[in-house]
C-alpha positions in Angstrom: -41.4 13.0 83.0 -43.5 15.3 81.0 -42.0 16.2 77.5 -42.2 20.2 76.7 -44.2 19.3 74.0 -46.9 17.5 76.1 -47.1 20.7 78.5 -47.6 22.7 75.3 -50.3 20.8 74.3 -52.3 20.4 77.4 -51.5 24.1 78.3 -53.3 24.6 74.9 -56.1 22.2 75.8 -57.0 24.0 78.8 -56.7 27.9 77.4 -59.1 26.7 74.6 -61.6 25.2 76.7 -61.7 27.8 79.4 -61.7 30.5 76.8 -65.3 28.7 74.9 -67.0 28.4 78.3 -66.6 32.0 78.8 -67.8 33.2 75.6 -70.5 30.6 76.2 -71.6 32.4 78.7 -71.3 35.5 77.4 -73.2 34.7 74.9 -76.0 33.2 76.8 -76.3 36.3 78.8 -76.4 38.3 76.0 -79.0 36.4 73.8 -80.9 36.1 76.9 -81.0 39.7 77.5 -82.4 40.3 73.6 -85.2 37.9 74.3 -86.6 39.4 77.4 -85.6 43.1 77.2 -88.1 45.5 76.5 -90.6 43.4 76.4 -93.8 42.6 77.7 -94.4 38.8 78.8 -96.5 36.1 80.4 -95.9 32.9 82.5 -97.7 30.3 84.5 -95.5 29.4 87.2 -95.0 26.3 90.0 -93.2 27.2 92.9 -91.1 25.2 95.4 -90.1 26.3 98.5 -87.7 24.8 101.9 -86.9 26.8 104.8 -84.2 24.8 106.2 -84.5 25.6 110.0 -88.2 25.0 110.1 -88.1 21.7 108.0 -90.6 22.7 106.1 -91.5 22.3 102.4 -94.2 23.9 100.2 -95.4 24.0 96.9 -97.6 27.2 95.1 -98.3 28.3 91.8 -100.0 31.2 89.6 -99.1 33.1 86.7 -97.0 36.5 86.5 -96.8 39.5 83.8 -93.6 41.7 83.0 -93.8 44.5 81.7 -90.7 46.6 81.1 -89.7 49.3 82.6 -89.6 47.4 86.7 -93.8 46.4 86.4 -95.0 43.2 87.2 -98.6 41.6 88.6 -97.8 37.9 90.3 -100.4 36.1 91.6 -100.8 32.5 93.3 -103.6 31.0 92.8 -102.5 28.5 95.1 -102.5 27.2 98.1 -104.1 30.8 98.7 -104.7 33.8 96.7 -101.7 36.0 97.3 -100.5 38.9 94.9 -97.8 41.3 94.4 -98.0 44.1 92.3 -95.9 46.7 90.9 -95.4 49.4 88.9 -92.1 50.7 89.3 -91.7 52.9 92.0 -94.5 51.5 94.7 -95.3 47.5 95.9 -98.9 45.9 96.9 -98.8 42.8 98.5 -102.4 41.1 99.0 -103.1 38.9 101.0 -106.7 37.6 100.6 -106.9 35.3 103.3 -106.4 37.6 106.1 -107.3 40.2 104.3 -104.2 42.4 104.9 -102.1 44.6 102.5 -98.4 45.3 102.6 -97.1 48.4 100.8 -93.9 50.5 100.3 -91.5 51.7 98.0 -90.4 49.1 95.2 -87.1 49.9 96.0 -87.4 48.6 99.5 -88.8 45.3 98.9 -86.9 44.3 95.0 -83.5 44.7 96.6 -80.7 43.9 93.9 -84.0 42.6 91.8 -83.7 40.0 94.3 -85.3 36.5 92.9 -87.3 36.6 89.8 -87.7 40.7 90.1 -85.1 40.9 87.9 -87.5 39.9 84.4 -89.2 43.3 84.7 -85.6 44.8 83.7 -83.1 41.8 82.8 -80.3 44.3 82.8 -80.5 44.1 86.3 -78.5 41.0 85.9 -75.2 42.3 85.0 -76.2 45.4 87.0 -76.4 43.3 90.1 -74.5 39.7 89.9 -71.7 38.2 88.8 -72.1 35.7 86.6 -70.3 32.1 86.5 -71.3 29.1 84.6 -73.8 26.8 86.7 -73.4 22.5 87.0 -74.5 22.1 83.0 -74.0 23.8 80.9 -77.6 25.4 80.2 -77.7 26.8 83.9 -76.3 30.4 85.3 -74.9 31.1 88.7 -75.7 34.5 90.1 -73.5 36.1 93.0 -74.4 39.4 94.3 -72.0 42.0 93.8 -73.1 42.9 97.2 -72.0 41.5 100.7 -74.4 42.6 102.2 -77.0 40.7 100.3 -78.9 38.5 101.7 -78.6 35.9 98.9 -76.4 33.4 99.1 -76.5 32.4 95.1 -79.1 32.5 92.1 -79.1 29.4 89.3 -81.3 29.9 86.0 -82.2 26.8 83.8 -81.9 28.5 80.4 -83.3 26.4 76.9 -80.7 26.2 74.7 -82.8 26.5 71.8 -84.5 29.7 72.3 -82.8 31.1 75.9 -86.3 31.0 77.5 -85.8 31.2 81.4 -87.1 27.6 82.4 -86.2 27.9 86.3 -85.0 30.4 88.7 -83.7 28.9 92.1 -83.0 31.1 94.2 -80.6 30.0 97.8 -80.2 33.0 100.7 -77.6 33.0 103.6 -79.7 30.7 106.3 -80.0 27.7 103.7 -83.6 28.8 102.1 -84.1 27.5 98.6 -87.1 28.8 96.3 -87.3 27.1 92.9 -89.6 28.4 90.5 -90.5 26.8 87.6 -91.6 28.5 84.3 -94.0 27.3 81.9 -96.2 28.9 78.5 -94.4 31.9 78.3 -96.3 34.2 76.0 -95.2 37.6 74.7 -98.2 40.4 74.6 -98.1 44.0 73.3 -99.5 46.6 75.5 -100.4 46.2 78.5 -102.7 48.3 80.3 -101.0 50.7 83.4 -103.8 50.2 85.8 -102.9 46.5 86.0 -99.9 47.3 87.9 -101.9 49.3 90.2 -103.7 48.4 93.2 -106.4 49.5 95.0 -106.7 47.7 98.7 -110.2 46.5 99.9 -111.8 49.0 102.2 -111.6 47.0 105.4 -108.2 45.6 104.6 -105.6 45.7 107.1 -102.4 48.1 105.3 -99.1 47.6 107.1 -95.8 49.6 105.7 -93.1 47.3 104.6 -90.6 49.2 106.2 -92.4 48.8 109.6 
């Protein structure tokens, strides 16, 4: 039988450990948020993707620029030249290959800063998940505040040492996973506007995104 004073004890055991890892990850959150917010930023970036019901895996990469407030230029270099581009209120996706261009509001296609959207305003975070501690401790799990989202959960590898983002994985409803791994992050000043602006090619294909 378990003395009074052994239930104490443990009950004090358990408060005290529950109460860290919640200011742990309040704290990671927090000194996340001061490194990224406001701030202009680039990264080289490897990308790994499995769509579940298709059995299929694949693997691209590219670089990406942030620029706060909601801008961002992401482009793969590989296995084909792809971009998205942004600057806040309208979205440019090119397609080199076959030449086509799909375009909309922002709005429409960052839903709940789905994915890595969210580094072009990393209040979006709180604004949009919930926030639980991940498997280890230097990983975040993200739940959507909405139902109706699409995404199932969102995990970010965070460095310990200076709360870089190392990873985002990001898992939706039908069993998708994209992982996207983060590499020579570099912080800039200004940034010129126009490179969040995009002018199609002449004989490309434009389709709405909300067609």
């Amino acid at each position: 039988m378990y003395t009074k004073k052994f239930i104490f004890h443990l009950l004090l055991i358990i408060f005290f450990n529950t109460s860290v890892h919640a200011a742990n990850k309040t704290e990671i959150i927090n000194k996340v948020e001061k490194r990224y917010k406001h701030k202009n930023f680039r990264m080289d970036f490897m990308q790994e993707s499995t769509l579940k019901a298709l059995d299929i895996n694949q693997a691209a990469g590219g670089f990406v620029i942030f620029s706060s407030p909601s801008k961002m230029y992401w482009e793969y270099s590989f296995p084909n030249i792809q971009k998205i581009i942004t600057n806040g209120k309208t979205v440019w996706i090119y397609m080199k290959k076959n030449n086509q261009v799909m375009t909309g509001k922002s709005s429409d296609y960052f839903k709940e800063g789905s994915g890595g959207a969210f580094l072009t305003d990393i209040s979006k975070i709180t604004k949009y998940y919930d926030i639980q501690n991940g498997p280890a401790e230097n990983i975040l799990r993200l739940s959507p505040k909405t139902k109706s989202s699409q995404i199932k959960a969102i995990n970010i590898g965070i460095s310990l040492k200076d709360y870089r983002i190392q990873y985002i994985e990001t898992k939706n409803k039908a069993g998708d996973t994209t992982k996207l791994y983060f590499k020579n992050e570099i912080f800039v000043g200004s940034i010129d506007n126009n490179k969040f602006n995009f002018t199609p090619p002449a004989t490309a294909n434009i389709t709405k995104i909300s067609e």
